[in-house]
ZAKEKOL-599480 format. One line per field, with one value per residue (C-alpha): residue number from 0; x, y, z; residue in three letters. Coordinates in pm, 1 decimal, decimal comma. Layout:
% residues N
resi: [NUM/...] .
c1: [X/...] .
c2: [Y/...] .
c3: [Z/...] .
resn: [ALA/...] .
% end
This chain:
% residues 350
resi: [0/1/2/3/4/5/6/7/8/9/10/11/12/13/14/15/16/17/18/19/20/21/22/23/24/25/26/27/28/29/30/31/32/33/34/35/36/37/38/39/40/41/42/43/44/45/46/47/48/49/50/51/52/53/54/55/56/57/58/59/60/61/62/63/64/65/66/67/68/69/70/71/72/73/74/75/76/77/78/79/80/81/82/83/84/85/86/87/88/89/90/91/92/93/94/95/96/97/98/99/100/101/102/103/104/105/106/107/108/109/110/111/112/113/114/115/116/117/118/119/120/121/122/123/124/125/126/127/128/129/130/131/132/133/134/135/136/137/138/139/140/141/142/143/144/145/146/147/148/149/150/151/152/153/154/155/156/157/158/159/160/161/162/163/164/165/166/167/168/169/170/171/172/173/174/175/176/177/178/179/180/181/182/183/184/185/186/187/188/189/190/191/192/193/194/195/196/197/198/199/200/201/202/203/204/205/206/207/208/209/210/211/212/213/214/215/216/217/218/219/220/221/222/223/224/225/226/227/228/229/230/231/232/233/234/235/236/237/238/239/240/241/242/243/244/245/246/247/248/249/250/251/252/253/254/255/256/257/258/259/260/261/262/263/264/265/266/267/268/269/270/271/272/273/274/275/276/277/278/279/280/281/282/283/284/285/286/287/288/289/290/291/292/293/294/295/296/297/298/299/300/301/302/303/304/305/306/307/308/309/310/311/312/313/314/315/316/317/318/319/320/321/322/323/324/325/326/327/328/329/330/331/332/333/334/335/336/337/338/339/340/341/342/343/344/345/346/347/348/349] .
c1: [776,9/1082,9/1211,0/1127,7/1433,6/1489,0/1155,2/1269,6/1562,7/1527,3/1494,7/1635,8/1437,8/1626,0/1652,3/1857,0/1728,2/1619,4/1799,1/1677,2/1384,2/1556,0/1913,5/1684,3/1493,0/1858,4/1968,4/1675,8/1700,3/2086,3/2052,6/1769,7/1902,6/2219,0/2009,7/1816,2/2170,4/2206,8/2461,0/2404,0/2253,5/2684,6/2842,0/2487,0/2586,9/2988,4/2898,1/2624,9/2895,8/3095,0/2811,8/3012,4/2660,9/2560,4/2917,8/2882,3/2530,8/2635,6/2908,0/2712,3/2492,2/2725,2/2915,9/2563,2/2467,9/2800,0/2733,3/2440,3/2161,6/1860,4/1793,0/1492,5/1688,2/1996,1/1777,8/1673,9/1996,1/2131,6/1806,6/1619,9/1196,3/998,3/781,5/1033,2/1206,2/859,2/761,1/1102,9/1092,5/832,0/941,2/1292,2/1115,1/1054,8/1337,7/1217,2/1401,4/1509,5/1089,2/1060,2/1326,5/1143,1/818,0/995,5/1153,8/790,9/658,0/924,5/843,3/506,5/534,9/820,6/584,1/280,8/431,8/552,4/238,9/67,4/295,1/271,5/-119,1/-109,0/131,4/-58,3/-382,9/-141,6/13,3/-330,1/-458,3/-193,0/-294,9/-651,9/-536,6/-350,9/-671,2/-861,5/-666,5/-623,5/-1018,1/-1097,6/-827,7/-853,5/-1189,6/-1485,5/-1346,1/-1396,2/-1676,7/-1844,6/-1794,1/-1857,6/-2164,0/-2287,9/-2568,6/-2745,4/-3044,3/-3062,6/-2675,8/-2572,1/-2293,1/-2501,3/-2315,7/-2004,9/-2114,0/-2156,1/-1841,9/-1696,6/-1851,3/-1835,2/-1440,1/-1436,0/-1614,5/-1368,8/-1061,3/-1222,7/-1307,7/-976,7/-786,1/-1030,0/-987,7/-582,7/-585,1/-838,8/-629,4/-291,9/-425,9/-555,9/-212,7/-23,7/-245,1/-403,0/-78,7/-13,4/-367,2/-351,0/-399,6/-801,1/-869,5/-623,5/-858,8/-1176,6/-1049,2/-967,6/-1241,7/-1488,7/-1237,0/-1300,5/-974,7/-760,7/-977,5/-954,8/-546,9/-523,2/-782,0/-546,2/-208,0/-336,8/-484,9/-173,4/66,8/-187,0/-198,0/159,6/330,4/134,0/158,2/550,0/493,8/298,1/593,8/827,3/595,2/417,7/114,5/-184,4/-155,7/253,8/225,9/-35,7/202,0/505,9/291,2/107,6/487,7/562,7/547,8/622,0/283,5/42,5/-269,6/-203,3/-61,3/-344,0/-570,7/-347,4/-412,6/-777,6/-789,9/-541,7/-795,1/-1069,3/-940,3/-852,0/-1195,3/-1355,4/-1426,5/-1322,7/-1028,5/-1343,9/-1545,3/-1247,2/-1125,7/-1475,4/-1451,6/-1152,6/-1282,9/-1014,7/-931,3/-1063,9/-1395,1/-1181,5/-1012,8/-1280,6/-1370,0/-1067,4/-1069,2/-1418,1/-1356,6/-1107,9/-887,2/-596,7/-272,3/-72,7/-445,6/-458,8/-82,1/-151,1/-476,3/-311,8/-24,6/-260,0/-456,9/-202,2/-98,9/-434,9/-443,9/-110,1/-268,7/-595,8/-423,6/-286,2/-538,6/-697,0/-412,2/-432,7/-751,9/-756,5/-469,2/-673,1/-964,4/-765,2/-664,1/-1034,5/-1198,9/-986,5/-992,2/-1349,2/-1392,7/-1117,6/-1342,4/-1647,8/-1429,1/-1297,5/-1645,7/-1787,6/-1498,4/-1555,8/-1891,5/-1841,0/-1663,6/-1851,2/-2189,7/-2181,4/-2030,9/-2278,0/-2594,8/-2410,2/-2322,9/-2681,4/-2796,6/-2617,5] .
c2: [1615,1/1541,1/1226,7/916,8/692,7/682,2/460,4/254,7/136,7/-220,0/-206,6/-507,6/-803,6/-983,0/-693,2/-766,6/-645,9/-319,8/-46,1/1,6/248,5/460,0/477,7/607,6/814,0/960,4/988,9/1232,1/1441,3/1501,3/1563,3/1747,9/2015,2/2021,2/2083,2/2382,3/2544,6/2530,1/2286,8/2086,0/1732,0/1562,9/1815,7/1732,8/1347,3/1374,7/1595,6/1316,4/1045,9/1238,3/1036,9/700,1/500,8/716,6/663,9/323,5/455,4/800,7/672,3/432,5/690,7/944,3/645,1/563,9/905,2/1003,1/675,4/867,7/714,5/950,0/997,0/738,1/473,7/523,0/479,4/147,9/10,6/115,7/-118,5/227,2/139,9/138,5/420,4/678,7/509,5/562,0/876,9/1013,7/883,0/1173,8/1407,4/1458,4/1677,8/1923,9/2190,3/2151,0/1827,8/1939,8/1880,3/1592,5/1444,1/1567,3/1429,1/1075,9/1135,2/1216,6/888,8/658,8/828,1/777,6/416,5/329,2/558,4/327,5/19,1/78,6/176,1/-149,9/-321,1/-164,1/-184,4/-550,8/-697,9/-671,8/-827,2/-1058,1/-1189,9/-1251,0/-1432,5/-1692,3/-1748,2/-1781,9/-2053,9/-2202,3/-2178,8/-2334,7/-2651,5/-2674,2/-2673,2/-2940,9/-3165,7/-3150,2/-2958,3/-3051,8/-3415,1/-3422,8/-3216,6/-3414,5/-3761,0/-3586,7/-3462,6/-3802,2/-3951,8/-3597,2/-3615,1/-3208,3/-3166,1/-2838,6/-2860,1/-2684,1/-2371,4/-2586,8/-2743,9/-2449,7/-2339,4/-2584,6/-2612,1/-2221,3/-2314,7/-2586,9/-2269,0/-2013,5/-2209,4/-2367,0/-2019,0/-1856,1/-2122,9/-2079,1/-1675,6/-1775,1/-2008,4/-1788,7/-1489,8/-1625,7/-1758,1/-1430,9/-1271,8/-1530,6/-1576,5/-1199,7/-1051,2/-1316,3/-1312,5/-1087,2/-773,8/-719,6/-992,6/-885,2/-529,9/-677,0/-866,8/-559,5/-348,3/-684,3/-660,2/-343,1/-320,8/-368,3/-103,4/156,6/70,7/148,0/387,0/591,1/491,0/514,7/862,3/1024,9/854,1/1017,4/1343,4/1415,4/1253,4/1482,3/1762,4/1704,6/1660,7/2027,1/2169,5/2074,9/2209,0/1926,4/1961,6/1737,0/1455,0/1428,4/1404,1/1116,1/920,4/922,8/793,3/539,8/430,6/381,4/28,8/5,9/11,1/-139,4/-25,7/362,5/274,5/94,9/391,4/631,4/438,8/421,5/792,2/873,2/638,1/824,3/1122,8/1073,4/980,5/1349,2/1280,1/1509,3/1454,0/1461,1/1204,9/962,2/999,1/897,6/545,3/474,1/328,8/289,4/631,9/886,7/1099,9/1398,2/1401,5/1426,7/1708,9/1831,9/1846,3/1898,6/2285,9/2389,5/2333,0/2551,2/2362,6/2618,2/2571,3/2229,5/2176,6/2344,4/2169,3/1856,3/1975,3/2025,2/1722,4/1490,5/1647,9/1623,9/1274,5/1201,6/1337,1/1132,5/841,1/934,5/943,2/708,6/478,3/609,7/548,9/211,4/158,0/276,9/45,1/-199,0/-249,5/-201,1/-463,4/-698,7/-625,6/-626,9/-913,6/-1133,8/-1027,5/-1151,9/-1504,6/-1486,9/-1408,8/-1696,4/-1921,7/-1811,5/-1904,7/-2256,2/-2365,0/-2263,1/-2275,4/-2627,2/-2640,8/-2385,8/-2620,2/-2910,9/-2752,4/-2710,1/-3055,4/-3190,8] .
c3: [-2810,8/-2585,1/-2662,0/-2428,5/-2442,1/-2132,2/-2090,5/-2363,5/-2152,4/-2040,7/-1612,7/-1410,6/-1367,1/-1154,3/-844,6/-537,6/-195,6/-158,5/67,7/387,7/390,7/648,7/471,6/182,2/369,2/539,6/151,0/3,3/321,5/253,5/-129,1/-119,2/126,5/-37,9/-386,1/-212,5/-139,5/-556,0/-570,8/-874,3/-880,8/-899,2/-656,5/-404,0/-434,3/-394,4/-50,1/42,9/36,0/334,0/514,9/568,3/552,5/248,0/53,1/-118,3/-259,9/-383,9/-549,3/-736,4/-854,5/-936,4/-1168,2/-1352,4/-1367,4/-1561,3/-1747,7/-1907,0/-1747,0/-1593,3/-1220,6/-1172,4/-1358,4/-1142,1/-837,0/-955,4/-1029,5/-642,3/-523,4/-466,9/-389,2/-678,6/-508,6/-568,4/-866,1/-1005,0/-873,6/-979,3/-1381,0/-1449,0/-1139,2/-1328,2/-1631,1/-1365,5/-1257,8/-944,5/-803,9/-453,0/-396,7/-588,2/-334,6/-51,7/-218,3/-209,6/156,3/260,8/48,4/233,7/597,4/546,5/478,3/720,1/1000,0/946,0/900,3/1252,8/1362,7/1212,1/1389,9/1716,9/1714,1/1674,7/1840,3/2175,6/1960,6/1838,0/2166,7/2338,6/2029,9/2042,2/2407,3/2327,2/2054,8/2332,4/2560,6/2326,3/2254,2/2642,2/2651,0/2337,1/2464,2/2817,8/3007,5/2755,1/2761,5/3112,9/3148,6/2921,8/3118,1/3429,0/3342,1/3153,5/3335,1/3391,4/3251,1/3176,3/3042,1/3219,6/2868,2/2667,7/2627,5/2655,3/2309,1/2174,5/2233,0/2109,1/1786,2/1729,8/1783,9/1535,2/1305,2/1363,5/1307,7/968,6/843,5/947,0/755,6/452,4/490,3/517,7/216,8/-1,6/76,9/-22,1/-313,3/-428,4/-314,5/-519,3/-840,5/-921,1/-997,3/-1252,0/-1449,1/-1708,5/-1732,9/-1760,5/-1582,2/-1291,6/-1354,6/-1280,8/-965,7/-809,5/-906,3/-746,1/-412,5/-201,5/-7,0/-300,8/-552,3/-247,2/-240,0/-591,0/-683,3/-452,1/-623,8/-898,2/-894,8/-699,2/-962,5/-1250,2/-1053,0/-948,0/-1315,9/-1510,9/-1320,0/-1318,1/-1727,2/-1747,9/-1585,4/-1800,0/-2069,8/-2236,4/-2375,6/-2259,6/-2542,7/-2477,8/-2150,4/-2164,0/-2462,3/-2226,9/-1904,2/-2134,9/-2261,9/-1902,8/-1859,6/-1499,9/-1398,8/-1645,7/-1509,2/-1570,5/-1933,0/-1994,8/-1879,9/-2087,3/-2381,7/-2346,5/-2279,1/-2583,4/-2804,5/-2636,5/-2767,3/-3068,0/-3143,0/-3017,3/-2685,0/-2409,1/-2199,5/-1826,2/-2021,8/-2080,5/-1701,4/-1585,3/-1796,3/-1569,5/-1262,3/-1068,7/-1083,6/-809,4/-926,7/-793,6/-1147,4/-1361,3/-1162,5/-1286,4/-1599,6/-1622,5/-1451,7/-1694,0/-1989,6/-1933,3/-1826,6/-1610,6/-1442,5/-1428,5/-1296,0/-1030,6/-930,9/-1009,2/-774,4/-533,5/-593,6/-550,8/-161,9/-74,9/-179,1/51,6/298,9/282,4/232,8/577,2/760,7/635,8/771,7/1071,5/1116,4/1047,8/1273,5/1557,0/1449,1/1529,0/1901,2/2002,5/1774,4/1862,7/2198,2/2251,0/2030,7/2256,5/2573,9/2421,2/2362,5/2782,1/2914,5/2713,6/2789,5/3205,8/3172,1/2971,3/3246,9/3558,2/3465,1/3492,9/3771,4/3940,7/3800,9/3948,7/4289,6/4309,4/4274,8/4542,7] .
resn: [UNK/UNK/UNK/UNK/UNK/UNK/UNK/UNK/UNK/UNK/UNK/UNK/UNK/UNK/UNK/UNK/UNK/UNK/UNK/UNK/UNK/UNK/UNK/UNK/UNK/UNK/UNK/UNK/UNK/UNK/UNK/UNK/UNK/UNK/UNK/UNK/UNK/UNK/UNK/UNK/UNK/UNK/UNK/UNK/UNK/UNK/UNK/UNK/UNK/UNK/UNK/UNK/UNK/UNK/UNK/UNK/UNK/UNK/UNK/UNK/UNK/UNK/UNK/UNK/UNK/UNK/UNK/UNK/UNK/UNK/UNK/UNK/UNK/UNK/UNK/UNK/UNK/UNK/UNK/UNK/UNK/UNK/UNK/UNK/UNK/UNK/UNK/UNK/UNK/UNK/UNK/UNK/UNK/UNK/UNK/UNK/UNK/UNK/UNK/UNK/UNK/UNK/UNK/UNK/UNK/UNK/UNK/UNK/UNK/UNK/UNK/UNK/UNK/UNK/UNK/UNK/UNK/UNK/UNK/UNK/UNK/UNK/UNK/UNK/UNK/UNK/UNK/UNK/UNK/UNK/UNK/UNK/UNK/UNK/UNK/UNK/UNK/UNK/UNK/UNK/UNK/UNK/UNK/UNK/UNK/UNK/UNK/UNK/UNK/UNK/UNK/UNK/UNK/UNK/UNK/UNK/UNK/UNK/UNK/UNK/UNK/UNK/UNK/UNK/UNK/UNK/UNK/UNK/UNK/UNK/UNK/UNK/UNK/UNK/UNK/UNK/UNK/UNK/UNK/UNK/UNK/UNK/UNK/UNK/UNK/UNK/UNK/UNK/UNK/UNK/UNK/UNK/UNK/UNK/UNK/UNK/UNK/UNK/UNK/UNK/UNK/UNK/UNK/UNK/UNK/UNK/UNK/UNK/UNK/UNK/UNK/UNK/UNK/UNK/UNK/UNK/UNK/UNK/UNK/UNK/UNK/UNK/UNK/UNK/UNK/UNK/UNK/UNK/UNK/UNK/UNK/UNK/UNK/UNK/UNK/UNK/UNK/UNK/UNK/UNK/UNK/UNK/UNK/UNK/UNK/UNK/UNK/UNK/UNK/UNK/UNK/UNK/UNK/UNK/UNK/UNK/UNK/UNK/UNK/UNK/UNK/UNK/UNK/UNK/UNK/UNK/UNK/UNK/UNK/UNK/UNK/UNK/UNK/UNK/UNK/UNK/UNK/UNK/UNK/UNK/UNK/UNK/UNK/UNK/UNK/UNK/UNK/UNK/UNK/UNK/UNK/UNK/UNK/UNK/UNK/UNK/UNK/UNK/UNK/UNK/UNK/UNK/UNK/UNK/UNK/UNK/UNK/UNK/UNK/UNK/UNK/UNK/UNK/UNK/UNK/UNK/UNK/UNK/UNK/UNK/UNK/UNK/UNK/UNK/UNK/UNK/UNK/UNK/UNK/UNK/UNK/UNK/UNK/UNK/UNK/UNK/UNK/UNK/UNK/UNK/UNK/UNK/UNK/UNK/UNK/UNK/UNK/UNK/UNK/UNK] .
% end
């Protein structure tokens, strides 16, 4: 088996600021096109760093690299994201690095292109939600006070719907600060719980066990693809990705499985005792047995993955906008006719 220091190697704890995600994105488009013209991985950096922005970091590399440290551990040390550091501590054991750079430029685009997107979708959502706030404590300060002392010594209150609204306000804001609270909490405490507690919190939650039945799965999919490549043999591969500390959910599934193994069971079987891990892959490795075979479905697996997890951003993102917006209308026709029902019922009377 090839040897594995390079995972013993201790990784910074104490990280400064990551690069921007566009200088890194500008970085693995340079090397990797320089790579496809043969150049080797040294020579690729040196002609990177004619780039003024792209100097300081390709020099940095090129020092650590000569230093004797791999690729992925290099990125980490020039504040690289741990997507690609990742991503690029199994990708290296393939010859093929000029795609494993473009797999990380595609990683960063797709997460700088949504991010933007987010964004975009709700700042409009955003804007008219502060003004509703705004409306509101206009209304419980200033218009149901009023209304309600105008409308005293009616013996039928007109206020009805008035009341409501104001109760269903007093609601709302309770249960978004509870939803606020709750979900900071969660945020702040799950990644410290250990680790099978921290397991069963995300398998209960259904956002975060779709988020990382998908990590998950691609980082399974594309590492030991990368590790069939290079010529590993199933059990190999599985001892370096379950040495891989960096993520402690996929070691501790590599463990399981190698346990699983060990003890007769079948490599299918094992995967499906993984929750958090996609179906797809049992599938898998429940078709066939031969590795060039499996590489290349695991290849494959792993784009179709990026691509799911695409659109199923995108989708989302276009949830967005209209649920909010319909939801805010619902809140301004109410609000409209709070204020002039009574006033219509009074009008009336006189």
């Amino acid at each position: 088996m090839r040897s594995a220091s390079f995972l013993k190697k201790k990784w910074p704890i104490n990280r400064t600021p990551v690069l921007s995600v566009q200088l890194q994105i500008d970085f693995f488009h340079r090397v990797s096109h320089i790579l496809e013209k043969g150049y080797p991985l040294l020579e690729a950096l040196s002609m990177t760093g004619w780039d003024a922005r792209l100097k300081p970091v390709s020099h940095e590399l090129i020092e650590v690299l000569k230093g004797g440290d791999t690729i992925s551990l290099a990125l980490e040390k020039a504040r690289f994201s741990n997507t690609v550091t990742q991503y690029l501590a199994f990708s290296q054991y393939q010859d093929d690095l000029p795609k494993a750079f473009k797999q990380c430029r595609e990683l960063l685009l797709m997460k700088k292109e949504y991010k933007e997107k987010f964004l975009s979708a709700v700042r409009y959502p955003v804007f008219l939600f502060l003004f509703l706030l705004l409306t509101f404590i206009i209304m419980k300060r200033t218009i149901i006070p009023n209304f309600t002392t105008l409308f005293a010594d009616h013996e039928s209150s007109p206020l009805t719907l008035m009341l409501l609204l104001n109760h269903s306000i007093n609601i709302v804001g309770i249960l978004v600060v509870f939803v606020l609270v709750i979900g900071a909490g969660l945020s702040l405490s799950i990644p410290r719980l250990p680790l099978k507690k921290r397991m069963q919190w995300i398998e209960k939650l259904p956002p975060l066990r779709m988020y990382h039945s998908y990590k998950l799965s691609f980082l399974f999919s594309s590492h030991l693809s990368s590790l069939f490549q290079a010529g590993l043999p199933l059990k190999d591969a599985l001892v370096l990705l379950k040495e891989h500390k960096q993520d402690d959910v996929l070691s501790f599934y590599c463990t399981n499985i190698l346990q699983d193994l060990s003890e007769g069971s079948t490599i299918s079987s094992s995967l499906h005792q993984c929750r958090l891990l996609r179906k797809e892959l049992t599938d898998l490795f429940h078709h066939t047995n031969d590795r060039h075979a499996l590489k290349n479905e695991l290849d494959m697996f792993s784009d179709f993955l990026m691509t799911l997890m695409q659109e199923k951003i995108q989708k989302s993102i276009q949830w967005i906008q209209p649920v909010f917006f319909v939801g805010i209308a619902l809140v301004i026709v109410m609000v409209y006719a709070a204020i002039m029902l009574p006033l219509y019922q009074w009008m009336n009377q006189l």
